[in-house]
N, CA, C and O atoms as CSV, one atom per row, in Angstrom:
chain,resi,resn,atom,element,x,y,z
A,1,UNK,N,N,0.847,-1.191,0.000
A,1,UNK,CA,C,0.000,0.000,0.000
A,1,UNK,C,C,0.884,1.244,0.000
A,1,UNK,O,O,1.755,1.407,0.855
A,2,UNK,N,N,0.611,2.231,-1.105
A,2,UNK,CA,C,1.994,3.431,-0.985
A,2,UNK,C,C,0.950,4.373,0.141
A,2,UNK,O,O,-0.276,4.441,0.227
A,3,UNK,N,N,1.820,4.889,0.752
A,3,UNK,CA,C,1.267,5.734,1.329
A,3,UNK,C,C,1.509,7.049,0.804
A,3,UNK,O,O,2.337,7.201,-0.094
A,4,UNK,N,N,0.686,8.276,1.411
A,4,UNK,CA,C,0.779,9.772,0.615
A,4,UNK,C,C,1.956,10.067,1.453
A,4,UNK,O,O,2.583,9.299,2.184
A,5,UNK,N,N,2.198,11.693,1.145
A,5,UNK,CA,C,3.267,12.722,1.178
A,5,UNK,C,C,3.341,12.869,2.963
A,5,UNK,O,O,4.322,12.871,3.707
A,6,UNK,N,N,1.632,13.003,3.312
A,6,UNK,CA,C,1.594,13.932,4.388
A,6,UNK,C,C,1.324,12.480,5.662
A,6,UNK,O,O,1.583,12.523,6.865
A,7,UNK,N,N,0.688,11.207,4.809
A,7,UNK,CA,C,1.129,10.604,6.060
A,7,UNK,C,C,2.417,9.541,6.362
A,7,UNK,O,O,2.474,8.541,7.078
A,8,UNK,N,N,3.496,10.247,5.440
A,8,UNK,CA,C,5.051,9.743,5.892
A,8,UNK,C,C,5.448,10.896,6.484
A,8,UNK,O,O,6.375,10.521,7.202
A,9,UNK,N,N,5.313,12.189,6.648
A,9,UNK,CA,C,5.252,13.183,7.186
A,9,UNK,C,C,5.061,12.709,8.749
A,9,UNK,O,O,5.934,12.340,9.535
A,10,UNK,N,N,3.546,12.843,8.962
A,10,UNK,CA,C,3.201,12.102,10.129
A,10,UNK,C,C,3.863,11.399,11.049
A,10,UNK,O,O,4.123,11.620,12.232
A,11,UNK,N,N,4.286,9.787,9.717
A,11,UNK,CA,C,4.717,8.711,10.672
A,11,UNK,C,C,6.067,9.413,11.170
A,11,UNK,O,O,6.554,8.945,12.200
A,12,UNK,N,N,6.863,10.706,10.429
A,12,UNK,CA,C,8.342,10.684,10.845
A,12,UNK,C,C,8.101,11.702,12.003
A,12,UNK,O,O,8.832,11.774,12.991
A,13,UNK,N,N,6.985,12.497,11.778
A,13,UNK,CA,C,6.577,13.044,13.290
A,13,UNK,C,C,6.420,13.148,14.682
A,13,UNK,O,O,6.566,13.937,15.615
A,14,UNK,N,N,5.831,11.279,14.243
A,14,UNK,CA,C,5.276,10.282,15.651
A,14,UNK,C,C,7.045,9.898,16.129
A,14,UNK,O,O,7.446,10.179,17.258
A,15,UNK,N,N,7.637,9.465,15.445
A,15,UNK,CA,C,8.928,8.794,15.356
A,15,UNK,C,C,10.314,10.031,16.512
A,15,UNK,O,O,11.107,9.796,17.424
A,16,UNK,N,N,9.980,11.028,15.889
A,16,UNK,CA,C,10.951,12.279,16.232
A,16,UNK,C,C,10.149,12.801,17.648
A,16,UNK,O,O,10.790,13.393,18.516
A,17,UNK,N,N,9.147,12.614,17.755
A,17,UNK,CA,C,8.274,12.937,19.271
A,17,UNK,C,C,8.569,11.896,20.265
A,17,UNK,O,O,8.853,12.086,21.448
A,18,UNK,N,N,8.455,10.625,19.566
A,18,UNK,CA,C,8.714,9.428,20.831
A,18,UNK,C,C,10.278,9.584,20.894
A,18,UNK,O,O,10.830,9.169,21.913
A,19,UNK,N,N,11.059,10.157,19.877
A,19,UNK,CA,C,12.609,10.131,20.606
A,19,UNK,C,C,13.105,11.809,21.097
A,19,UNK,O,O,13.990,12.558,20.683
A,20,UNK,N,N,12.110,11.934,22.118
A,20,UNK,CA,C,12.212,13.772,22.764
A,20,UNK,C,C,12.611,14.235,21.408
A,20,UNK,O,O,13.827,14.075,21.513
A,21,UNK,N,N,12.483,14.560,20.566
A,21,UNK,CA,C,12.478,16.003,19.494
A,21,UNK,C,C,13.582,15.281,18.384
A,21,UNK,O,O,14.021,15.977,17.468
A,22,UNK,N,N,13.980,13.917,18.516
A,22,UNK,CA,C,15.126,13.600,17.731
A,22,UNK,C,C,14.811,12.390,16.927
A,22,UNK,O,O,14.260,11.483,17.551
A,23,UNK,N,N,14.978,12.258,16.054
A,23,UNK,CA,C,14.938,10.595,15.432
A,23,UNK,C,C,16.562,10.396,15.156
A,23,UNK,O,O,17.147,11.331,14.609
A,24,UNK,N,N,17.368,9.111,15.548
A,24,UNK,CA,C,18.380,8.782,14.674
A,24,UNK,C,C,18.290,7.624,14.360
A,24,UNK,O,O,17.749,6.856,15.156
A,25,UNK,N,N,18.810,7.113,13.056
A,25,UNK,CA,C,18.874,6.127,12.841
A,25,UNK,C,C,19.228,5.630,11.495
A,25,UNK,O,O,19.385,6.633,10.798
A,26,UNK,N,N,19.468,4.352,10.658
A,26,UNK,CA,C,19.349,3.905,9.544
A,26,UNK,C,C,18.160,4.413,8.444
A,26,UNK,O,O,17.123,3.758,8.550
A,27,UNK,N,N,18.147,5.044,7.827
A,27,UNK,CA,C,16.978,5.168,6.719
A,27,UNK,C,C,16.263,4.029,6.201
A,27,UNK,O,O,15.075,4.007,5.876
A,28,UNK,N,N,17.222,2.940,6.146
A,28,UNK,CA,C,16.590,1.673,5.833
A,28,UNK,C,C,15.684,1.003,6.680
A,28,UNK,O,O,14.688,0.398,6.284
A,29,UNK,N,N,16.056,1.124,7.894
A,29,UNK,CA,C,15.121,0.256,9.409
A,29,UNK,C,C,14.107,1.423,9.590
A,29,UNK,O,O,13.017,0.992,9.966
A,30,UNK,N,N,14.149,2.974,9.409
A,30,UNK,CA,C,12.814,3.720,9.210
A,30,UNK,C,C,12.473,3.447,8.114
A,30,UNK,O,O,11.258,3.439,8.313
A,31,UNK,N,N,12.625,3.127,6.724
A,31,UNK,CA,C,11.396,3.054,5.791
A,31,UNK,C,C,10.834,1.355,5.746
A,31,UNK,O,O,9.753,1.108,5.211
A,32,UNK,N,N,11.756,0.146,6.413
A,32,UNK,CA,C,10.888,-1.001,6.920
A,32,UNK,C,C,9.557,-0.302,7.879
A,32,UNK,O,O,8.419,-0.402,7.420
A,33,UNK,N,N,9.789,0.433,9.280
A,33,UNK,CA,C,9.127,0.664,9.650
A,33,UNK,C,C,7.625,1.086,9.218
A,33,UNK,O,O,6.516,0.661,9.540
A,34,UNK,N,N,8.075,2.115,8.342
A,34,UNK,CA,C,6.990,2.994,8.088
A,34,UNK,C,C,6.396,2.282,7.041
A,34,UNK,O,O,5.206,2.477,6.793
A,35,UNK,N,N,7.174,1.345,6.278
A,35,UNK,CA,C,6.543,0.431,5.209
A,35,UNK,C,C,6.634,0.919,3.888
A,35,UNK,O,O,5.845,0.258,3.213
A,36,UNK,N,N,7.128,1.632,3.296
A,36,UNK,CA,C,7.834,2.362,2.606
A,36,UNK,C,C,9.051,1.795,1.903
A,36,UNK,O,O,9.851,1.203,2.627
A,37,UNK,N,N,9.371,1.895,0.355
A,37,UNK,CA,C,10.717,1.148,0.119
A,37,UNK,C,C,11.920,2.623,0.509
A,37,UNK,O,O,11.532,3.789,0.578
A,38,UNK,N,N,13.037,2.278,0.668
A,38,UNK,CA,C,13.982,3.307,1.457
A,38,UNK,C,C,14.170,4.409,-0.062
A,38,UNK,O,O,14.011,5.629,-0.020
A,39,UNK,N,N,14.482,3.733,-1.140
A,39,UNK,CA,C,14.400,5.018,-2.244
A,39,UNK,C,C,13.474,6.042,-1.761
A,39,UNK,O,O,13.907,7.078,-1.257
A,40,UNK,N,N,12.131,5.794,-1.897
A,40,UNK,CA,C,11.172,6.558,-1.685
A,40,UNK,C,C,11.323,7.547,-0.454
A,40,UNK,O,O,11.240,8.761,-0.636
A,41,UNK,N,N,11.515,7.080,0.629
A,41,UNK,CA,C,11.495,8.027,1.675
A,41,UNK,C,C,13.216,8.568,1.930
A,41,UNK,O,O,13.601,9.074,2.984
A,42,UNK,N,N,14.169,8.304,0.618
A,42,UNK,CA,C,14.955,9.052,0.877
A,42,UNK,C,C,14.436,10.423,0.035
A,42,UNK,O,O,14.805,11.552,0.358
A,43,UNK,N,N,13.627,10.183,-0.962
A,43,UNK,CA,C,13.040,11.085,-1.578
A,43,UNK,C,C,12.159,12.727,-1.030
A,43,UNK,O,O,12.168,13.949,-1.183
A,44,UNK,N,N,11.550,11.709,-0.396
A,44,UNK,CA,C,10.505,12.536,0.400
A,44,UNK,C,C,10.623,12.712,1.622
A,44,UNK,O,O,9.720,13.108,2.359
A,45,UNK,N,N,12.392,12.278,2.143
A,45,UNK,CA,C,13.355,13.575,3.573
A,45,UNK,C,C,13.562,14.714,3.151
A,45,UNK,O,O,13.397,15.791,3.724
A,46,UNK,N,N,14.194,14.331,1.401
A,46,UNK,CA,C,14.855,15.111,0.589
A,46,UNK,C,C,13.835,16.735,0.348
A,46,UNK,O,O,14.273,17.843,0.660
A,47,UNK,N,N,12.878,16.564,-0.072
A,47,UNK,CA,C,11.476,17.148,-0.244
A,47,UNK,C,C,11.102,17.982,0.724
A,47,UNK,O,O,10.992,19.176,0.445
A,48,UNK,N,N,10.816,17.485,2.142
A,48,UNK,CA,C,10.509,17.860,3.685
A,48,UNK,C,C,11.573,18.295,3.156
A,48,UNK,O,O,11.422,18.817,2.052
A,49,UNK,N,N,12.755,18.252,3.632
A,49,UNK,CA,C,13.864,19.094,4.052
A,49,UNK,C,C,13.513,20.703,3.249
A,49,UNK,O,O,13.186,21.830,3.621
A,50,UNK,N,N,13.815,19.989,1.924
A,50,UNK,CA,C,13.344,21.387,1.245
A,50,UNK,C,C,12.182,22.510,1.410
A,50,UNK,O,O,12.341,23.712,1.194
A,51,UNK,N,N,11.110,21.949,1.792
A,51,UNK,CA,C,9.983,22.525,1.964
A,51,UNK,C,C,9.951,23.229,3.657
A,51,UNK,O,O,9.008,23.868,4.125
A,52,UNK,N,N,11.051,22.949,4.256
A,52,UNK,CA,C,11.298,23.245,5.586
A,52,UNK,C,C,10.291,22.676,6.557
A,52,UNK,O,O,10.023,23.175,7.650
A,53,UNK,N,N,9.780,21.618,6.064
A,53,UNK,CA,C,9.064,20.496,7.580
A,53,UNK,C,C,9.828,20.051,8.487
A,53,UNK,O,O,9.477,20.009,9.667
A,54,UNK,N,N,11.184,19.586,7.987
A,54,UNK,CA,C,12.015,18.698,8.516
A,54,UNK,C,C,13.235,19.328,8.639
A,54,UNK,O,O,13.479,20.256,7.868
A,55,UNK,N,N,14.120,18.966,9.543
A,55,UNK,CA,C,15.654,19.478,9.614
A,55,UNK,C,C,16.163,18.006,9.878
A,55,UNK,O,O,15.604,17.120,10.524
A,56,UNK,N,N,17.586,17.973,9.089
A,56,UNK,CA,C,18.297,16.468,8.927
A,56,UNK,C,C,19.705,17.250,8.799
A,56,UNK,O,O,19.956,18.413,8.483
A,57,UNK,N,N,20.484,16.215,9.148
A,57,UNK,CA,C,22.187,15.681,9.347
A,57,UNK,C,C,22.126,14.456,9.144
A,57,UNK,O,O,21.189,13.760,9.536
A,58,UNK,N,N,23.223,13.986,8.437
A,58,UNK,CA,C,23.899,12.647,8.414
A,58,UNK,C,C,25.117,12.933,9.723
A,58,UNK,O,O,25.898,13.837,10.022
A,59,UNK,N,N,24.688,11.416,10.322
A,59,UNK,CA,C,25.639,10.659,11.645
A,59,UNK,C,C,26.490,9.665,11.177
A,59,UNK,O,O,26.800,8.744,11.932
A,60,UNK,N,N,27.073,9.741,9.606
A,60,UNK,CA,C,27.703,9.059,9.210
A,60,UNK,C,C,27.399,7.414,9.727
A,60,UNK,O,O,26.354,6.945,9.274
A,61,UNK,N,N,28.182,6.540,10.593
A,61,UNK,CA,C,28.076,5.235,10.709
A,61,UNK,C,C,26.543,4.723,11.044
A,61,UNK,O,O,25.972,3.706,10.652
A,62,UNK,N,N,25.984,5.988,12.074
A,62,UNK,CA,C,24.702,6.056,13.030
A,62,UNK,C,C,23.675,6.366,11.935
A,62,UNK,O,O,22.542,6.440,12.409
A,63,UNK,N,N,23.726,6.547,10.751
A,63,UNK,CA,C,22.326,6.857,9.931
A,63,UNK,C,C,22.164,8.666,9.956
A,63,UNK,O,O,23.054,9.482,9.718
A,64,UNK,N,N,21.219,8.842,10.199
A,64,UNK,CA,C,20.004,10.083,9.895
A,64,UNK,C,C,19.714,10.110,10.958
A,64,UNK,O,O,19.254,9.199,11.646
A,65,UNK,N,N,20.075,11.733,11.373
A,65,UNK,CA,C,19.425,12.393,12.346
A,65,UNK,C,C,18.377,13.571,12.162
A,65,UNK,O,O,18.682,14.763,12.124
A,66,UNK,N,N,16.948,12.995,12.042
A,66,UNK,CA,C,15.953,14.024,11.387
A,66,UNK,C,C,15.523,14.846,12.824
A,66,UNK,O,O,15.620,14.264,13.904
A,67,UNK,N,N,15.120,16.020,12.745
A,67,UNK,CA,C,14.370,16.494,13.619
A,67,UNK,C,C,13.758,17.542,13.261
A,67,UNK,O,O,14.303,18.115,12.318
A,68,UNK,N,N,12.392,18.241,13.836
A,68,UNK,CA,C,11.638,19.396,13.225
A,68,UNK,C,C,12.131,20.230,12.787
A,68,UNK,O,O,13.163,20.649,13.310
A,69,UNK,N,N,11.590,20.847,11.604
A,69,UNK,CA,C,12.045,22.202,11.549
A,69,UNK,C,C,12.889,23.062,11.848
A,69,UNK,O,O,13.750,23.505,11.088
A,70,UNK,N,N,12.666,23.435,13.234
A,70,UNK,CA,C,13.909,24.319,13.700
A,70,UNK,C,C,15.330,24.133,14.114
A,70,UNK,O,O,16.080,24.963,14.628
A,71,UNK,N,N,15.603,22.666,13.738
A,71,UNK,CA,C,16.781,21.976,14.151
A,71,UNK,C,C,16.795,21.719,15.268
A,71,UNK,O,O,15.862,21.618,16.066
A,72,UNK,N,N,18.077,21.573,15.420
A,72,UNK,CA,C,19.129,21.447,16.857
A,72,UNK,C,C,18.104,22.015,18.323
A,72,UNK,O,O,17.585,21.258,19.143
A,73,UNK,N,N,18.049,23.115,18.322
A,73,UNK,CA,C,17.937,24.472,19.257
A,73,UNK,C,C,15.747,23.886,19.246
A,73,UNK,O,O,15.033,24.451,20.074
A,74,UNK,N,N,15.422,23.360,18.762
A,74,UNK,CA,C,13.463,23.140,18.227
A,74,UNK,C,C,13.270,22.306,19.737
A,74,UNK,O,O,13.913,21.417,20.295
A,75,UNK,N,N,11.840,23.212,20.134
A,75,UNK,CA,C,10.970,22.667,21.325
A,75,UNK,C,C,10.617,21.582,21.374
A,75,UNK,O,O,10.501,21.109,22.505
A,76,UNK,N,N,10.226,20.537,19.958
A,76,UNK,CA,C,9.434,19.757,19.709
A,76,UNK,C,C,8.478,19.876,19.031
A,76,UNK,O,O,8.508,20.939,18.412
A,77,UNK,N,N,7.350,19.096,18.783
A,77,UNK,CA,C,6.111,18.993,18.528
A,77,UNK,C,C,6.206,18.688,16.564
A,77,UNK,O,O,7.201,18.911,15.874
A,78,UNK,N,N,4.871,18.147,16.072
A,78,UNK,CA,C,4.980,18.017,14.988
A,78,UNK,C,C,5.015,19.168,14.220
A,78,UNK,O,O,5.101,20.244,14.813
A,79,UNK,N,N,4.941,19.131,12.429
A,79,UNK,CA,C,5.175,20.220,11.806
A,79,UNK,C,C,4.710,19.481,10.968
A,79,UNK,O,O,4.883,18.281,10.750
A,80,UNK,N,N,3.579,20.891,10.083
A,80,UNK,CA,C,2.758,20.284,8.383
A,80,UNK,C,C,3.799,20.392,7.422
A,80,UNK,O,O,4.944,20.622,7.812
A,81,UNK,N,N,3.523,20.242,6.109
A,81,UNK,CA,C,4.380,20.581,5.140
A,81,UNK,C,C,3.971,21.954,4.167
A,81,UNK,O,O,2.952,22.218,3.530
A,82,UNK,N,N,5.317,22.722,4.377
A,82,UNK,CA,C,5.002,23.898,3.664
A,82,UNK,C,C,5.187,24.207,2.065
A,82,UNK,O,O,6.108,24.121,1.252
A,83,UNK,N,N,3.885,24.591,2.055
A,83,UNK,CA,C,4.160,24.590,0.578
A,83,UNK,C,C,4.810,26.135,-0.246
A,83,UNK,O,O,4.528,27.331,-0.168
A,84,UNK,N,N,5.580,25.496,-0.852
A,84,UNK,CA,C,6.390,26.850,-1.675
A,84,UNK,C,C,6.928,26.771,-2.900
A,84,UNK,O,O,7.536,25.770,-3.279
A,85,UNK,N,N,6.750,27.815,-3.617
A,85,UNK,CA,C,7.108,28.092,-5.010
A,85,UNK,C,C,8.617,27.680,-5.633
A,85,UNK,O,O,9.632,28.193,-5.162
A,86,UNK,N,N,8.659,26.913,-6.500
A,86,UNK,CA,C,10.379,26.736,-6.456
A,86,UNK,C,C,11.181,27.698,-6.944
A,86,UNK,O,O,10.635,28.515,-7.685
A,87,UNK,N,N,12.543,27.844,-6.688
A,87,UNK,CA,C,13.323,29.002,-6.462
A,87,UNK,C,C,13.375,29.516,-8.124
A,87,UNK,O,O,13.510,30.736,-8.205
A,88,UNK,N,N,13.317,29.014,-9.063
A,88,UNK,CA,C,13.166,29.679,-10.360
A,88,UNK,C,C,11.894,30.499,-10.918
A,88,UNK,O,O,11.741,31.353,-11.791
A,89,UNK,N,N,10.922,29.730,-9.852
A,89,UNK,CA,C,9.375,30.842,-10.132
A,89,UNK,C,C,8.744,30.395,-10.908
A,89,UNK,O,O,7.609,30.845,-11.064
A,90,UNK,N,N,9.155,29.466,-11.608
A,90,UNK,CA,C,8.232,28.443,-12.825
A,90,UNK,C,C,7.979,27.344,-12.271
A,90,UNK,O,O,8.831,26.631,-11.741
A,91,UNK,N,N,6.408,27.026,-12.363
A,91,UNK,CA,C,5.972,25.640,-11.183
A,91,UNK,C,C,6.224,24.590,-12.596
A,91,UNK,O,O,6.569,24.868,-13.744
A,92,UNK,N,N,5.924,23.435,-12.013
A,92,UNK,CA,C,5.970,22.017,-13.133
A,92,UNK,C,C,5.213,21.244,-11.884
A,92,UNK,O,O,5.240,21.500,-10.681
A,93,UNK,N,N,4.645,20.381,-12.488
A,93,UNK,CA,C,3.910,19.666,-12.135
A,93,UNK,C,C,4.090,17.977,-12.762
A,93,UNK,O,O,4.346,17.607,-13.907
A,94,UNK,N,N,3.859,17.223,-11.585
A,94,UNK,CA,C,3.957,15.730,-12.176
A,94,UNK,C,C,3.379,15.568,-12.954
A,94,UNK,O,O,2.672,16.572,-12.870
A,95,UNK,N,N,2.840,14.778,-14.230
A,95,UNK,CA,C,1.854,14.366,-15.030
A,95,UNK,C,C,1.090,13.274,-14.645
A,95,UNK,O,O,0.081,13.088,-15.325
A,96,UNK,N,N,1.386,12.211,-13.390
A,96,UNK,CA,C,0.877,11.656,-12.923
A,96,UNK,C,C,-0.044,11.757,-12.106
A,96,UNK,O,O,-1.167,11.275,-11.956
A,97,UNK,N,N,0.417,12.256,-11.748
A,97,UNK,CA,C,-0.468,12.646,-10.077
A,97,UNK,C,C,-1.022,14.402,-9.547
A,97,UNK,O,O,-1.736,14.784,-8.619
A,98,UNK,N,N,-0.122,15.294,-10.893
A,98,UNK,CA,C,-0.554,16.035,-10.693
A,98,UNK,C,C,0.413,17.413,-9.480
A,98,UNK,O,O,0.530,18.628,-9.644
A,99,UNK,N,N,0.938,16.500,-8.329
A,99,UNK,CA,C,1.642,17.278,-7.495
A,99,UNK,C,C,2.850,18.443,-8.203
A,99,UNK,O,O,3.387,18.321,-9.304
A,100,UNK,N,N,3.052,19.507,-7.252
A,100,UNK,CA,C,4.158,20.127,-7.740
A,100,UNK,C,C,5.512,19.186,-7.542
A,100,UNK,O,O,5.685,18.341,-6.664
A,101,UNK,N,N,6.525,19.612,-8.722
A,101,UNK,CA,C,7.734,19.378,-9.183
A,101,UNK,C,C,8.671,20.674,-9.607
A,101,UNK,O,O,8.413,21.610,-10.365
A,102,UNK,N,N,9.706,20.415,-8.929
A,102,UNK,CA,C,10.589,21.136,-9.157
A,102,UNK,C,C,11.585,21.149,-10.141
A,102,UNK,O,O,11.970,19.983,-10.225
A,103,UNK,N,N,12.352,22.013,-11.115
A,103,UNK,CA,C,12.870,21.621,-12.238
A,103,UNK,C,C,13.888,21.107,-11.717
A,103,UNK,O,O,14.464,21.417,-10.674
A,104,UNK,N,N,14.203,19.974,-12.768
A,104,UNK,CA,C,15.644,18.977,-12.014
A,104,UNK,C,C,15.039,18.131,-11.695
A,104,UNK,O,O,15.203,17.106,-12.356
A,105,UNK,N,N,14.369,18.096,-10.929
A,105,UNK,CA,C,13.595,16.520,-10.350
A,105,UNK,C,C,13.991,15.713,-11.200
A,105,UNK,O,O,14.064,16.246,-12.307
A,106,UNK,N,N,14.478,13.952,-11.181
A,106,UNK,CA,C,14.109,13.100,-11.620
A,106,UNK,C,C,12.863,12.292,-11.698
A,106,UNK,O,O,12.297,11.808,-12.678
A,107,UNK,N,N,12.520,12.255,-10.202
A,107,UNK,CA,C,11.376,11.398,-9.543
A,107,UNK,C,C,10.233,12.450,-8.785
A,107,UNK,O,O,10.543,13.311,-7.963
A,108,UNK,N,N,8.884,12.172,-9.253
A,108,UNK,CA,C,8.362,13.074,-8.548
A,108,UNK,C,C,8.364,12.646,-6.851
A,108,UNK,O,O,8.511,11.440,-6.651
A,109,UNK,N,N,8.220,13.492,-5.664
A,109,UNK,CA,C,8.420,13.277,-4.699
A,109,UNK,C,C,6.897,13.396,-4.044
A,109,UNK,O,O,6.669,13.868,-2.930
A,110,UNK,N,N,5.921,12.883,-4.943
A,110,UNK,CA,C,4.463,13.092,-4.020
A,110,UNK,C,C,3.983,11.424,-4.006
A,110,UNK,O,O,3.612,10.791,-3.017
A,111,UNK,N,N,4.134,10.838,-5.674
A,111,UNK,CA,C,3.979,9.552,-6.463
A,111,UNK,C,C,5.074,8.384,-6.777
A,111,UNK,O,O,4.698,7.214,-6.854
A,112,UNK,N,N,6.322,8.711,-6.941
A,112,UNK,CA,C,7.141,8.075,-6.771
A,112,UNK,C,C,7.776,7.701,-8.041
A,112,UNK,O,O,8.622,6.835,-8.261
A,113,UNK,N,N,6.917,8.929,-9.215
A,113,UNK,CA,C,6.876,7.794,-11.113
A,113,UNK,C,C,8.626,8.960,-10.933
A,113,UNK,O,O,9.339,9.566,-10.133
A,114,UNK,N,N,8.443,8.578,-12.384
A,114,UNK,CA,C,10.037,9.341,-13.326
A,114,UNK,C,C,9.489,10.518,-13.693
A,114,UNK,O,O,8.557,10.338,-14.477
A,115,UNK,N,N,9.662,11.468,-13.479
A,115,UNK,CA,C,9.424,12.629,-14.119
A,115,UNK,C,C,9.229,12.859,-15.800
A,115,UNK,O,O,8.395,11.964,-15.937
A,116,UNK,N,N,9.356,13.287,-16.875
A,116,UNK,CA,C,9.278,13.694,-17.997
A,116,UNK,C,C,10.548,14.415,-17.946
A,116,UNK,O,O,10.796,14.853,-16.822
A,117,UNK,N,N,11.533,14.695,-18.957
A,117,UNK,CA,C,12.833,15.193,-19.045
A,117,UNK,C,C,12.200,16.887,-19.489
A,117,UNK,O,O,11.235,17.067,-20.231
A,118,UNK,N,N,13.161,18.190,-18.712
A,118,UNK,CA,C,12.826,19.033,-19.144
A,118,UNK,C,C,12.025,19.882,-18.437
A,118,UNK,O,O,11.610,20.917,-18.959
């Protein structure tokens, strides 16, 4: 079953709350978790990050250290996903599914298809 944008959002929400304000770990043993293949939700850290839901570091040997928004210095609590215009000002859109895409994309990050070149 794929799940959407906003409830891998969620699950990494629930995840970063039960570890006081921090998740670390393997990307691979979080996207078993969440049920998710690990391409995909390296996709859609990648995405969050950008959209400023999420704040991430690599722990090198230790995996991924995701945590809200405000990083390091952040109270806690969950965070939606913000939506924003991409930095060239020209939207694109998946043809699949419809979601925004950013130019460059390979993969859309809402559906999971190949983008269209261009």
């Amino acid at each position: 079953m794929a799940m959407d944008r906003q409830a891998v959002l969620q699950a990494l929400n629930e995840r970063i709350a039960s570890g006081e304000g921090v998740w670390l770990g393997p990307v691979r043993e979080l996207a078993q978790d969440i049920g998710i293949p690990p391409q995909r939700l390296y996709y859609l850290i990648q995405a969050f990050q950008q959209a400023g839901a999420i704040w991430t570091r690599s722990r090198g040997p230790k995996g991924l250290e995701i945590r809200n928004s405000e990083g390091p210095a952040a109270g806690g609590g969950p965070v939606a996903v913000k939506r924003t215009v991409p930095r060239g000002g020209r939207s694109h859109f998946c043809p699949w599914c419809g979601q925004p895409a950013e130019s460059g994309w390979r993969y859309c990050m809402a559906c999971g298809k190949r983008l269209p070149a261009g």
